[in-house]
Steps between C-alpha positions, in 0.01 A plus 500: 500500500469390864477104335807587279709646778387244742638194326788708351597595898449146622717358210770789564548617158354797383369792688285778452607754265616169255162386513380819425764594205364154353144571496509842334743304247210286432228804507356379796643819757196662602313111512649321768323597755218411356261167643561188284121526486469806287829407295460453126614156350803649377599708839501157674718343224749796558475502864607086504772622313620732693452259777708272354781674372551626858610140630792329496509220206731344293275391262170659432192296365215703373184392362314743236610779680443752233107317436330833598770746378460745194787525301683798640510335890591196316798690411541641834487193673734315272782753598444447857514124461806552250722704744389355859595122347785669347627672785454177719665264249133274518338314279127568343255250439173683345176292391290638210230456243615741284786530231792602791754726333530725793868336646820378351427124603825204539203273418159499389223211596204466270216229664 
């Protein structure tokens, strides 16, 4: 949390309780207080969400972000994603090895 709210308070967007209504959005509530150390893969890939969503950004570029996710915080984190670039009028970028059906994309790049 402390890591979250740091960068959150230096960037001046989100505070606190935001941060906090995020995580238990994304199951992680009673984790964030946790040391990176002990952290499963998939805690650390929600927690670098949360991170990010708490920034400013007009366009938001991430790269396998749902790599160690199970399906149902796939879900989760796809909402989050969904309304914060909503809400903010961004764009989304996402990187993947898998078959991406998870957002309504303007255009779709297959290398």
């Amino acid at each position: 949390m402390e890591n979250v709210l740091i960068k959150a308070k230096l960037a001046g967007t989100a505070g606190k309780g935001e941060i906090e209504a995020l995580a238990s959005e994304l199951g992680m509530a009673g984790s964030m207080d946790k040391k990176v150390k002990v952290m499963s893969w998939g805690e650390k890939q929600r927690v670098a969400l949360i991170r990010a969503l708490v920034q400013p950004f007009e366009w938001l570029l991430l790269d396998e972000p749902f790599s160690h996710l199970d399906p149902a915080n796939r879900e989760k984190a796809c909402a989050a994603i969904g309304r914060e670039t909503a809400r903010r009028k961004a764009g989304l970028i996402v990187t993947c090895l898998d078959e991406n059906r998870w957002f309504d994309y303007t255009v779709t790049v297959r290398v």
